[in-house]
DRENPAFI-20615 format. One record per residue: x, y, z of N, C-alpha, C, O, CB in turn. Coordinates in steps of 0.001 Angstrom, whole numbers, padded with zeros to 6 digits, always signed. Glycine has a CB too. Example, Ala and Ser with C-alpha at 12.3 -4.5 7.8 and 13.67 -1.06 7.14 Angstrom:
BEGIN
+013190-005690+007800+012300-004500+007800+013200-003300+007800+014236-003319+008465+011308-004473+009046/+012850-002250+007080+013670-001060+007140+012900+000030+007870+013409+001138+008039+014084-000598+005725/
//
This chain:
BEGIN
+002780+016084-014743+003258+014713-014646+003557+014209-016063+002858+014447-017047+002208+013794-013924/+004163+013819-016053+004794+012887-017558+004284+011795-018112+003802+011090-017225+006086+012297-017435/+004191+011424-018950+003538+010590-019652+004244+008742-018844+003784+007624-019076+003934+011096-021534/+004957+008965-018293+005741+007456-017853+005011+007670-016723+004175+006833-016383+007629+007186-017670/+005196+008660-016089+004710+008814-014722+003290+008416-014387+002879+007745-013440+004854+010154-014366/+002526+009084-015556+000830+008884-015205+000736+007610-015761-000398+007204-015510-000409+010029-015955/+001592+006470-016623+001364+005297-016812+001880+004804-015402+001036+004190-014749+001975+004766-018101/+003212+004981-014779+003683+004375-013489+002174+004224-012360+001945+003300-011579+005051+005556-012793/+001404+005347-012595+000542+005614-010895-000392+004429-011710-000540+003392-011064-000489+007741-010229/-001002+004473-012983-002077+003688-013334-001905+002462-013482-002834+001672-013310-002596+004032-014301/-000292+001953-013939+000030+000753-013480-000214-000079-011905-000449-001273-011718+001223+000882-013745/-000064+000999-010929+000277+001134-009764-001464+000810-009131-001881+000130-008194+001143+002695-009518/-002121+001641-010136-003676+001490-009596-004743+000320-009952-005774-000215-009544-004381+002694-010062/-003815+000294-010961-004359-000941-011785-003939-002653-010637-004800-003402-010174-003248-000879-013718/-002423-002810-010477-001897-003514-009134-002826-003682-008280-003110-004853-008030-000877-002835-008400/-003612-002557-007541-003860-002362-006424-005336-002915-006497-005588-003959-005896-003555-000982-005997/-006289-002283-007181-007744-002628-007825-007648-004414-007706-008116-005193-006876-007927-001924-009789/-007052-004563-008593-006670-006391-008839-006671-007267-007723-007455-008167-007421-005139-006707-009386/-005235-006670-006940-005642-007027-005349-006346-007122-004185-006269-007899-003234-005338-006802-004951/-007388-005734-004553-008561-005412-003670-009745-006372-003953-010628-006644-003140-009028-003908-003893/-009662-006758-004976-010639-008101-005988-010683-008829-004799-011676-008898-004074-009810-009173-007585/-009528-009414-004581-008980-010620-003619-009005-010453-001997-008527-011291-001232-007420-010863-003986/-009728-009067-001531-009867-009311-000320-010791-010354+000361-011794-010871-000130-010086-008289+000047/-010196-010585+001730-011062-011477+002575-011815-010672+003886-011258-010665+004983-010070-012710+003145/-013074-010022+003681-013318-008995+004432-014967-009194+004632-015958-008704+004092-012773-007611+003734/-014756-010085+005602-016109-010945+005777-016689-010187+006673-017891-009940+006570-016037-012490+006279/-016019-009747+007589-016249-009084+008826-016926-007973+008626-018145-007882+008772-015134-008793+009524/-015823-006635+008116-016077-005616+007809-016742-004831+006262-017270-003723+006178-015084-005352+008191/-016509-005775+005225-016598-005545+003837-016048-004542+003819-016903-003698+003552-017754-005511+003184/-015174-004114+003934-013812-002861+003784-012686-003805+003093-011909-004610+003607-013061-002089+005644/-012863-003446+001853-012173-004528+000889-010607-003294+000447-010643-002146+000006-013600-005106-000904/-009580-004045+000756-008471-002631+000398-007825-003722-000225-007926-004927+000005-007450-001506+001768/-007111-003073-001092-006034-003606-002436-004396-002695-002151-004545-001475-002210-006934-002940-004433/-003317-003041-001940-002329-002146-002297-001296-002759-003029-001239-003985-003123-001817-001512-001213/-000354-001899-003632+000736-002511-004820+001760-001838-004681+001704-000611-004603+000385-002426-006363/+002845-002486-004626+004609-001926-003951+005025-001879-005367+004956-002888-006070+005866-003253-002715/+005542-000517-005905+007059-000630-006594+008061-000657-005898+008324+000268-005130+007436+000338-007403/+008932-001884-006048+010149-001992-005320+011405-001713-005900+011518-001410-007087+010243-003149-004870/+012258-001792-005197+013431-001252-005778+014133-002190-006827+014965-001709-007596+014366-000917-004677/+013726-003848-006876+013865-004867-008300+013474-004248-009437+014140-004375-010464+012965-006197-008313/+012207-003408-009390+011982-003273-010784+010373-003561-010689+009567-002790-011210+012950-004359-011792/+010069-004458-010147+009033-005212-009900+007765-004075-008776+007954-003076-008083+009787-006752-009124/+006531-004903-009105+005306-004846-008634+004743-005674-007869+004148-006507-008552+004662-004757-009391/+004598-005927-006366+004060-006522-005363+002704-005830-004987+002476-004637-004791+005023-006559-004309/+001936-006829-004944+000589-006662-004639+000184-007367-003061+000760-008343-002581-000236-007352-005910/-001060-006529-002353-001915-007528-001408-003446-007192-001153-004023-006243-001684-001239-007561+000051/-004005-008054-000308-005380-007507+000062-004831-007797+001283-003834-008410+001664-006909-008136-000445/-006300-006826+002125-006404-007222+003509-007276-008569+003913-008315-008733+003274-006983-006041+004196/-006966-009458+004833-007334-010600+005150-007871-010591+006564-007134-010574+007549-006310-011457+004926/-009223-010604+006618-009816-009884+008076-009856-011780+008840-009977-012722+008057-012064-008678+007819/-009757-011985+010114-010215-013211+010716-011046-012480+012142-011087-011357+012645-008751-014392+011075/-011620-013760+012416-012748-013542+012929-012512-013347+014739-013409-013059+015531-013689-014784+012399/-011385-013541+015002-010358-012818+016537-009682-011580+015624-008716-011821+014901-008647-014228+017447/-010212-010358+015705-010151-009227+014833-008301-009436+014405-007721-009789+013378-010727-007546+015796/-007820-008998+015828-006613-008831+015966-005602-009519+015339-004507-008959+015375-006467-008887+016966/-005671-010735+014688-005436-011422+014220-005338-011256+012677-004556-011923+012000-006020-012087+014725/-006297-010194+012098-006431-009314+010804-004788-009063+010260-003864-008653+010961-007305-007668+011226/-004717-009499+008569-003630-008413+008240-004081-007674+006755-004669-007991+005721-001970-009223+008102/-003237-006172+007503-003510-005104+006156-003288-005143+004833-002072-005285+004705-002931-004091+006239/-003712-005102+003965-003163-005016+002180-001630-004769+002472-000821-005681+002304-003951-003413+001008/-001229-003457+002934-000044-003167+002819+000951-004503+003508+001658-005252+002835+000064-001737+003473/+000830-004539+004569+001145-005748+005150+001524-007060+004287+002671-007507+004274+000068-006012+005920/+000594-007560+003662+000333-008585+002761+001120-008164+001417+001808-009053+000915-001265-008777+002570/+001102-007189+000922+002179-006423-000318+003509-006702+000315+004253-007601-000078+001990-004480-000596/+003746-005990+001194+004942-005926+001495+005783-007442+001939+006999-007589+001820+004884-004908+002515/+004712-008622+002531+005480-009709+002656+005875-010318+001056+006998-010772+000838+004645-010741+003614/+004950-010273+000127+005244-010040-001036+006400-010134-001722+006969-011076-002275+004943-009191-001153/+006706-008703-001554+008190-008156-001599+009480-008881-001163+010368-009100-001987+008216-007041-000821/+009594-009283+000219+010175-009741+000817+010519-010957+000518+011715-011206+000668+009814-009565+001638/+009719-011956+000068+009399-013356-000216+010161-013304-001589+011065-014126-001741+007677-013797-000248/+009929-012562-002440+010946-012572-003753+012179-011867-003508+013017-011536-004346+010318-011870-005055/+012189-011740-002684+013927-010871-002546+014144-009392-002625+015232-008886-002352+014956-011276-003813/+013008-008647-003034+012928-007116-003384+013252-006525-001554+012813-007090-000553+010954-006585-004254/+014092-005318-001579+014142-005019-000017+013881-003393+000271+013904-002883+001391+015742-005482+000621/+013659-002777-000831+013385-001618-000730+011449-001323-001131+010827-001936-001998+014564-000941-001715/+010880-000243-000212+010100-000245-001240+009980+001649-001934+010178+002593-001169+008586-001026-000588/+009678+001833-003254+010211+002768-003775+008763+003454-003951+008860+004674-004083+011184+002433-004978/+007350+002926-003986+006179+003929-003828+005334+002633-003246+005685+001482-002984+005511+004880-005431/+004028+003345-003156+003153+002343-002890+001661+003014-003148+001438+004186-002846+003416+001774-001386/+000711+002187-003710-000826+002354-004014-001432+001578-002684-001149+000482-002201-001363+001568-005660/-002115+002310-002401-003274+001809-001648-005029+002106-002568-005456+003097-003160-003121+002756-000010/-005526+001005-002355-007021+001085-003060-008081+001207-001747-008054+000674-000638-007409-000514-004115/-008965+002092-002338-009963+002640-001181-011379+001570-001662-011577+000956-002711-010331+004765-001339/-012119+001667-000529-013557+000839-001466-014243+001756-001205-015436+001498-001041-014379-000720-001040/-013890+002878-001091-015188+004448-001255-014589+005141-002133-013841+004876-003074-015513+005686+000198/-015236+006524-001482-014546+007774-002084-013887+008778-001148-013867+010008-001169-015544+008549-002856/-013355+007884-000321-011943+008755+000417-010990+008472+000309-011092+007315-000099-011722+008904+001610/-009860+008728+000391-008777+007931+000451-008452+007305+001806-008669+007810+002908-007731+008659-000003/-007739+005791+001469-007545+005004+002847-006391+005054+002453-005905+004671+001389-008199+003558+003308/-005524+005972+004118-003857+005965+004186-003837+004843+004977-004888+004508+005523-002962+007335+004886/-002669+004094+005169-002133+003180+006161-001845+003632+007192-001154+004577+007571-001175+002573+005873/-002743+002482+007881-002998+002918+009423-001370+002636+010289-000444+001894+009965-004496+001728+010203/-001490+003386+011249+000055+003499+012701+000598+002328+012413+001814+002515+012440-000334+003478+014772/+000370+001203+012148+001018+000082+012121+001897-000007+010950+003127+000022+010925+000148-000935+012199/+000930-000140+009834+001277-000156+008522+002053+000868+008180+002624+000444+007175+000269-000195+007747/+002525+002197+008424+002753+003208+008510+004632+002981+008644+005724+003163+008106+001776+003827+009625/+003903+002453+009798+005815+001927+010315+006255+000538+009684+007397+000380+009254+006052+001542+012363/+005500-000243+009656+006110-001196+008429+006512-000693+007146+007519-001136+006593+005168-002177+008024/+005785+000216+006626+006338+000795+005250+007633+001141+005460+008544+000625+004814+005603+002043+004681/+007856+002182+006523+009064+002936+007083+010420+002022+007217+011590+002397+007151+008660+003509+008568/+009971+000898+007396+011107-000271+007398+011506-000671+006241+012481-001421+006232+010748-001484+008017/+010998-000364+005199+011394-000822+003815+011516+000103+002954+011859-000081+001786+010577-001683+003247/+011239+001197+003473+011307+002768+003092+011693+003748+003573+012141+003590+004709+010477+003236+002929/+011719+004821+003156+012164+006286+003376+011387+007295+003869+010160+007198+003882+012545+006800+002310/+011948+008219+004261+010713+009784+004299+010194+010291+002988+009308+011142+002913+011497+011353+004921/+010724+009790+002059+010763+010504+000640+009752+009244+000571+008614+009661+000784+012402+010752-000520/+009765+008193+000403+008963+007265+000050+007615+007373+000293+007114+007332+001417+009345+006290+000497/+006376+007656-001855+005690+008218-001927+004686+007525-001873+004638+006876-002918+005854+008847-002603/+003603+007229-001046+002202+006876-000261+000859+007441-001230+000278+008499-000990+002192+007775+001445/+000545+006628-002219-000400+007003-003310-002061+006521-002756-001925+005463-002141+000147+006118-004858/-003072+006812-002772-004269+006654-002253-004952+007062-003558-004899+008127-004173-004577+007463-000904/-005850+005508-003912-006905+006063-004846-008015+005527-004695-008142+004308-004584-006662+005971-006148/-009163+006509-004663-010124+006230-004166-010894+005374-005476-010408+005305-006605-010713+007491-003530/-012533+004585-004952-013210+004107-005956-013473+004708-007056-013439+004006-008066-014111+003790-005622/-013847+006325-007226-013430+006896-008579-012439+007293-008873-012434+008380-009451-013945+007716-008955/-011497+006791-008685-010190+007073-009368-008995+008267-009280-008010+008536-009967-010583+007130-010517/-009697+008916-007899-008548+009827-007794-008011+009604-006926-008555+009306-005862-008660+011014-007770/-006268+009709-007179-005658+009669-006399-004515+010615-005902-003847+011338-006641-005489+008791-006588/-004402+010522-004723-003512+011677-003786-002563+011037-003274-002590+009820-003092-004214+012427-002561/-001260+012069-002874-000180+011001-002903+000555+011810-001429+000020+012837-001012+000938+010897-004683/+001295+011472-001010+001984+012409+000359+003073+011413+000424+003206+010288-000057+000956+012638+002097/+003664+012019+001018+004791+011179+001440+005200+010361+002816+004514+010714+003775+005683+011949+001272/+006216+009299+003121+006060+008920+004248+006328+009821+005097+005300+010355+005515+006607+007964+004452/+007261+010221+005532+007640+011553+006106+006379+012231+006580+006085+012556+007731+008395+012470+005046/+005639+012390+005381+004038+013581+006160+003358+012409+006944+003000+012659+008095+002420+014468+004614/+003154+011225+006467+002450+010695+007317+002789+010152+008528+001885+009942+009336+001973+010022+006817/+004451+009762+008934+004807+009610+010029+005858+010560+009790+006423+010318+008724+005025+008289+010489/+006258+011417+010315+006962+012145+010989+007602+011773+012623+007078+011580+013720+006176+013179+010913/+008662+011789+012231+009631+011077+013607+009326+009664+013986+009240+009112+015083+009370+011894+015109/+009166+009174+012567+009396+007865+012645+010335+007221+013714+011352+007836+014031+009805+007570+011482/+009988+005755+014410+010848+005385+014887+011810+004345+014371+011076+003370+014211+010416+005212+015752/+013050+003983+014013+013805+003640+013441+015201+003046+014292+015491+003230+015475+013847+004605+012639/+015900+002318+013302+017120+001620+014160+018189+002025+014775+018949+001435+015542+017687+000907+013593/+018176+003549+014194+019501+004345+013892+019321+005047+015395+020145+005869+015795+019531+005546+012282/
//
Protein backbone atom coordinates (compact mmCIF):
# COMPACT_ATOMS: atom_id res chain seq x y z
CA UNK A 1 0.00 0.00 0.00
CA UNK A 2 1.33 3.47 -0.60
CA UNK A 3 2.04 5.97 1.51
CA UNK A 4 -1.37 8.19 0.34
CA UNK A 5 -3.19 5.14 0.61
CA UNK A 6 -2.30 4.08 4.27
CA UNK A 7 -2.88 7.92 5.09
CA UNK A 8 -6.43 7.63 2.96
CA UNK A 9 -7.62 4.27 5.29
CA UNK A 10 -6.27 6.23 8.58
CA UNK A 11 -7.92 9.29 7.59
CA UNK A 12 -10.89 7.10 6.94
CA UNK A 13 -10.39 5.46 10.52
CA UNK A 14 -9.74 8.30 12.15
CA UNK A 15 -13.60 9.71 10.48
CA UNK A 16 -15.07 6.74 11.72
CA UNK A 17 -13.58 6.43 15.57
CA UNK A 18 -14.81 10.27 15.90
CA UNK A 19 -18.21 9.25 14.87
CA UNK A 20 -18.45 6.15 16.94
CA UNK A 21 -17.66 8.82 19.97
CA UNK A 22 -21.17 10.07 19.06
CA UNK A 23 -23.17 7.01 19.20
CA UNK A 24 -26.62 6.79 20.81
CA UNK A 25 -26.63 3.13 21.95
CA UNK A 26 -28.47 3.05 25.12
CA UNK A 27 -30.05 -0.07 24.39
CA UNK A 28 -27.40 -2.20 23.15
CA UNK A 29 -23.95 -0.32 23.93
CA UNK A 30 -22.82 -1.49 20.42
CA UNK A 31 -21.43 1.88 19.67
CA UNK A 32 -20.44 1.85 15.60
CA UNK A 33 -18.84 4.90 13.86
CA UNK A 34 -18.61 4.88 9.88
CA UNK A 35 -17.02 7.49 7.33
CA UNK A 36 -17.89 7.82 3.42
CA UNK A 37 -15.26 9.00 0.90
CA UNK A 38 -17.40 10.39 -1.65
CA UNK A 39 -17.00 11.11 -4.94
CA UNK A 40 -16.81 15.43 -3.94
CA UNK A 41 -13.67 14.88 -2.51
CA UNK A 42 -15.09 14.98 0.84
CA UNK A 43 -15.54 12.82 4.12
CA UNK A 44 -19.04 12.00 5.59
CA UNK A 45 -19.33 10.60 8.83
CA UNK A 46 -22.23 8.76 11.22
CA UNK A 47 -23.06 6.85 14.35
CA UNK A 48 -25.71 4.47 14.94
CA UNK A 49 -28.76 5.95 16.81
CA UNK A 50 -30.57 3.03 18.67
CA UNK A 51 -34.49 4.12 19.94
CA UNK A 52 -36.25 2.39 22.26
CA UNK A 53 -39.19 0.68 19.48
CA UNK A 54 -35.89 -1.17 18.23
CA UNK A 55 -37.05 -0.93 14.68
CA UNK A 56 -37.06 2.40 14.58
CA UNK A 57 -32.96 2.24 15.08
CA UNK A 58 -30.64 3.79 12.35
CA UNK A 59 -27.17 2.34 11.31
CA UNK A 60 -23.80 4.49 11.27
CA UNK A 61 -23.73 3.71 7.67
CA UNK A 62 -27.18 4.88 7.23
CA UNK A 63 -26.56 8.11 9.13
CA UNK A 64 -23.04 8.64 6.92
CA UNK A 65 -24.62 8.19 4.01
CA UNK A 66 -27.64 10.71 4.67
CA UNK A 67 -24.67 12.85 5.30
CA UNK A 68 -23.55 12.62 1.95
CA UNK A 69 -26.64 13.23 0.42
CA UNK A 70 -27.57 16.36 2.44
CA UNK A 71 -24.35 18.12 1.01
CA UNK A 72 -24.82 17.11 -2.46
CA UNK A 73 -22.03 14.28 -2.70
CA UNK A 74 -23.92 11.25 -4.81
CA UNK A 75 -21.45 8.71 -5.18
CA UNK A 76 -19.93 6.84 -2.51
CA UNK A 77 -16.22 5.86 -3.42
CA UNK A 78 -15.11 3.67 -0.01
CA UNK A 79 -16.39 3.44 3.28
CA UNK A 80 -14.98 2.74 7.11
CA UNK A 81 -16.98 1.13 9.40
CA UNK A 82 -15.74 1.23 13.28
CA UNK A 83 -16.18 -1.94 15.37
CA UNK A 84 -16.47 -1.53 19.37
CA UNK A 85 -14.58 -5.00 19.68
CA UNK A 86 -12.21 -6.96 18.04
CA UNK A 87 -14.11 -8.22 15.06
CA UNK A 88 -14.93 -6.57 12.36
CA UNK A 89 -18.62 -5.14 11.99
CA UNK A 90 -19.67 -5.41 8.10
CA UNK A 91 -22.99 -3.71 7.25
CA UNK A 92 -25.79 -5.52 7.89
CA UNK A 93 -28.60 -6.72 4.57
CA UNK A 94 -30.01 -3.42 4.85
CA UNK A 95 -27.12 -1.25 4.97
CA UNK A 96 -25.52 -3.40 2.46
CA UNK A 97 -28.06 -2.36 -0.13
CA UNK A 98 -28.14 1.18 0.78
CA UNK A 99 -24.44 1.38 0.16
CA UNK A 100 -25.18 -0.39 -3.26
CA UNK A 101 -27.35 2.62 -4.14
CA UNK A 102 -24.65 5.04 -3.94
CA UNK A 103 -22.15 2.58 -4.99
CA UNK A 104 -20.64 -0.05 -6.99
CA UNK A 105 -19.43 -3.75 -6.87
CA UNK A 106 -15.97 -2.37 -6.87
CA UNK A 107 -16.96 -0.10 -4.05
CA UNK A 108 -14.42 -0.85 -1.13
CA UNK A 109 -16.13 -1.81 2.46
CA UNK A 110 -13.19 -1.14 5.10
CA UNK A 111 -13.83 -2.68 8.77
CA UNK A 112 -11.64 -1.69 11.65
CA UNK A 113 -11.76 -3.22 14.56
CA UNK A 114 -11.01 -1.61 18.31
CA UNK A 115 -7.31 -2.48 17.80
CA UNK A 116 -6.92 -1.15 14.76
CA UNK A 117 -7.00 -3.61 12.17
CA UNK A 118 -8.59 -3.29 9.40
CA UNK A 119 -9.99 -5.56 6.51
CA UNK A 120 -11.47 -4.42 3.53
CA UNK A 121 -13.73 -6.55 0.77
CA UNK A 122 -15.61 -5.25 -1.54
CA UNK A 123 -19.31 -4.55 -2.21
CA UNK A 124 -19.68 -7.09 -4.72
CA UNK A 125 -18.25 -9.88 -2.01
CA UNK A 126 -20.56 -8.74 0.35
CA UNK A 127 -23.69 -8.56 -1.72
CA UNK A 128 -23.42 -10.36 -4.67
CA UNK A 129 -26.49 -10.05 -7.03
CA UNK A 130 -27.33 -7.09 -5.66
CA UNK A 131 -30.69 -5.87 -6.38
CA UNK A 132 -30.72 -2.78 -8.46
CA UNK A 133 -32.76 -0.50 -10.95
CA UNK A 134 -31.38 -1.73 -14.08
Amino acid sequence: MSNSETEHIQALVDAAQAAQKQSYSPYSSFQVGAAIFADDGNTYSGCNIENVAYPLGQCAEATAIGMMIMQGAKRIEDIMIASPNDQVCPPCGGCRQKISEFGTAETKIHMVTRSGEVSTVTLGELLPLAFDSL
